[in-house]
C-alpha positions in Angstrom: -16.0 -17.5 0.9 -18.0 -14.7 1.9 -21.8 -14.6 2.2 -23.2 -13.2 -0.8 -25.5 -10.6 1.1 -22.4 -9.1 2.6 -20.2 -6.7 1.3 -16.9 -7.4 0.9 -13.7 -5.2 -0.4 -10.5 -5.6 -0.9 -7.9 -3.2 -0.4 -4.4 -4.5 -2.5 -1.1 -3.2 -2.0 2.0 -3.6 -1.3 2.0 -1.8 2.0 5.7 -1.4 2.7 5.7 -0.3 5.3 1.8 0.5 5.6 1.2 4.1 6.3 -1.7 6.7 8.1 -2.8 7.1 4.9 -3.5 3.4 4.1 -5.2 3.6 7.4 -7.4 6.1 6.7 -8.7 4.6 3.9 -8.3 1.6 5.2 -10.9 3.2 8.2 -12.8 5.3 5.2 -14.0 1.8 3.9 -14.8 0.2 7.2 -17.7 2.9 7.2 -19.0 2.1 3.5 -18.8 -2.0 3.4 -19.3 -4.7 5.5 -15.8 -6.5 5.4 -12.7 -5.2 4.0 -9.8 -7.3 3.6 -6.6 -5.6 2.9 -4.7 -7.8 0.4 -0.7 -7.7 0.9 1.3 -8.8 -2.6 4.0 -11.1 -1.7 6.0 -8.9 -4.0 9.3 -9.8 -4.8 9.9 -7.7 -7.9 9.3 -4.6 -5.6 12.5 -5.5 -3.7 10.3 -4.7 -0.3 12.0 -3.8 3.1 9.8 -6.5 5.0 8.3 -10.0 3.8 4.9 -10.2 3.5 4.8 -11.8 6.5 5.9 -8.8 8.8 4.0 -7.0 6.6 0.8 -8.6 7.5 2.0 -8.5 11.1 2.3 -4.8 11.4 -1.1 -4.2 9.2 -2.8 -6.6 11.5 -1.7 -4.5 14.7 -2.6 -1.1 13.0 -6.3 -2.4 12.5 -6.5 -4.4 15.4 -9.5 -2.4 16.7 -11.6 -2.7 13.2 -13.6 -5.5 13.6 -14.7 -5.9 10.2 -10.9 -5.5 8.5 -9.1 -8.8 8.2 -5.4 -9.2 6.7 -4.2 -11.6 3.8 -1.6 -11.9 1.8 -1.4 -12.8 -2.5 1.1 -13.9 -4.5 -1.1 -14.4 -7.7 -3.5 -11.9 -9.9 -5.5 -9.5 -7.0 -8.6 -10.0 -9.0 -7.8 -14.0 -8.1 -7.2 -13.2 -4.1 -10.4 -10.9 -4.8 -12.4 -13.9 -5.5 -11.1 -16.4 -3.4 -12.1 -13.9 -0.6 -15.4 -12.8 -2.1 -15.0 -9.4 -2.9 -17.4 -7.5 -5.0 -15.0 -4.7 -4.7 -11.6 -3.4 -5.3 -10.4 -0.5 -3.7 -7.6 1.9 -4.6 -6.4 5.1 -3.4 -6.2 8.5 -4.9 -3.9 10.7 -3.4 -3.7 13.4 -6.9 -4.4 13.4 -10.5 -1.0 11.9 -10.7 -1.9 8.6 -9.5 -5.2 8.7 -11.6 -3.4 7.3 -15.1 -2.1 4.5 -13.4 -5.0 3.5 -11.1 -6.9 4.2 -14.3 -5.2 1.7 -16.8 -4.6 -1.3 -13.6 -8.7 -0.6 -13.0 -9.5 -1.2 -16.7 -7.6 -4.1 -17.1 -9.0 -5.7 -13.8 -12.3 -4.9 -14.9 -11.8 -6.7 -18.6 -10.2 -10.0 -15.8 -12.7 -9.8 -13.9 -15.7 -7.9 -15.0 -18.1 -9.0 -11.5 -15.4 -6.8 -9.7 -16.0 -3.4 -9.4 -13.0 -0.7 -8.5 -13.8 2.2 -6.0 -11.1 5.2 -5.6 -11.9 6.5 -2.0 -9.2 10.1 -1.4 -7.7 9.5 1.7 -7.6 12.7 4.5 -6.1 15.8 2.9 -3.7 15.7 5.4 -2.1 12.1 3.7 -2.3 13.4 0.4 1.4 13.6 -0.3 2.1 10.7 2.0 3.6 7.2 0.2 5.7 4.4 1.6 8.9 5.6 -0.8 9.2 8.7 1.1 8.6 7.1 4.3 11.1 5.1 4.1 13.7 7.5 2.6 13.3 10.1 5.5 13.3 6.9 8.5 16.6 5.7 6.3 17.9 9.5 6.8 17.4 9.8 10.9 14.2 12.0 10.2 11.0 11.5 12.4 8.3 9.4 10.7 5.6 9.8 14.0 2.1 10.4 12.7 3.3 9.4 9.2 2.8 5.6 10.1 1.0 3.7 12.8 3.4 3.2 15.9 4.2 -0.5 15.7 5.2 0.5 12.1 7.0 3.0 13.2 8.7 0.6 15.8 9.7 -1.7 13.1 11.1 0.5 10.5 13.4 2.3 13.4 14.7 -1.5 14.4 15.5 -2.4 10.6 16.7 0.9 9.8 18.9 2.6 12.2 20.4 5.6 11.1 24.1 4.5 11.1 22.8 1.9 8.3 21.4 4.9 6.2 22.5 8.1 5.0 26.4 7.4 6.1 26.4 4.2 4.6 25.5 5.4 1.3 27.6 7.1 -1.6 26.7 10.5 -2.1 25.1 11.4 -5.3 27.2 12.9 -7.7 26.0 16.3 -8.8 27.2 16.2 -11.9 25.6 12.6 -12.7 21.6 12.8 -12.5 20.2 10.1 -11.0 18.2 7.0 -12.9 14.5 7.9 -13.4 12.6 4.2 -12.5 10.1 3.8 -14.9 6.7 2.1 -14.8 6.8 -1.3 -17.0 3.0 -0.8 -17.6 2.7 3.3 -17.9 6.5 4.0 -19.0 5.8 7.2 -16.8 8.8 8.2 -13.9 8.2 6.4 -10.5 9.8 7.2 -7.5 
């Protein structure tokens, strides 16, 4: 447990794969609190590329040089892995008033399970404002260049387990005549990606 003079956050997600825009606020709350801990969800539901484990791995190698930023992983409630590492503070990431309903909602009801544990939004660099770890993904599945989109062990990684003969060719075309299935949040009912 942290000591209760020092301030602690935790940055949750499910980083897959973690991007320069987790990094960047990842760096952005370095400056602001004393330790940040970024939180990786075990995640199964999410149907991730890489286990947590590998996860962690390539997080811990992007922030290698933050000596305040340490790496965990959570399979439980992240208000739970929030205490257990004595966080006063959760933070989240705003990239646009898009992601504000559903940061919004999640913040509420973390606040009503755990009302000693504040949420902070911190807006990443403008230029990671359209950058999430669905469209990396998508264009390293598709051959495209992902370099400054990710940190270059992440980079590394996601080439390996995605090489483009597994992608694009691999896949059935979308028929044009058949629109694709909208995902939709289980908490928001709004269209994910």
């Amino acid at each position: 447990m942290a000591m209760t003079n020092q301030r602690t956050a935790v940055f949750p997600g499910t980083f897959d794969p973690f991007t320069n825009g987790h990094l960047d606020l990842t760096r952005r709350a370095a400056r602001i609190f004393d330790r940040v801990v970024i939180a990786v969800a075990e995640s199964t539901s999410k149907g991730t590329l890489f286990d947590s484990a590998a996860r962690c791995d390539m997080i811990r190698a992007s922030v290698k040089s933050m000596r305040r930023v340490e790496v965990v992983s959570f399979s439980d409630l992240v208000v739970n892995c929030a205490r257990r590492v004595g966080a006063q503070v959760m933070i989240r990431g705003l990239r646009a008033v898009s992601d504000f309903e559903f940061e919004f909602q999640m913040a509420l009801m973390n606040r009503r399970l755990a009302p000693g544990i504040e949420v902070v939004f911190l807006m990443p660099s403008q230029k990671f404002t359209y950058l999430n770890s669905t469209l990396v993904k998508e264009i390293a599945r598709l051959g495209g260049t992902i370099r400054g989109l990710v940190p270059r062990v992440v980079e590394q990684r996601l080439r390996a387990r995605l090489r483009p003969s597994d992608s694009a060719a691999a896949r059935p075309p979308v028929s044009a005549s058949k629109p694709r299935a909208t995902r939709r949040s289980a908490t928001t009912g709004r269209a994910r990606p």
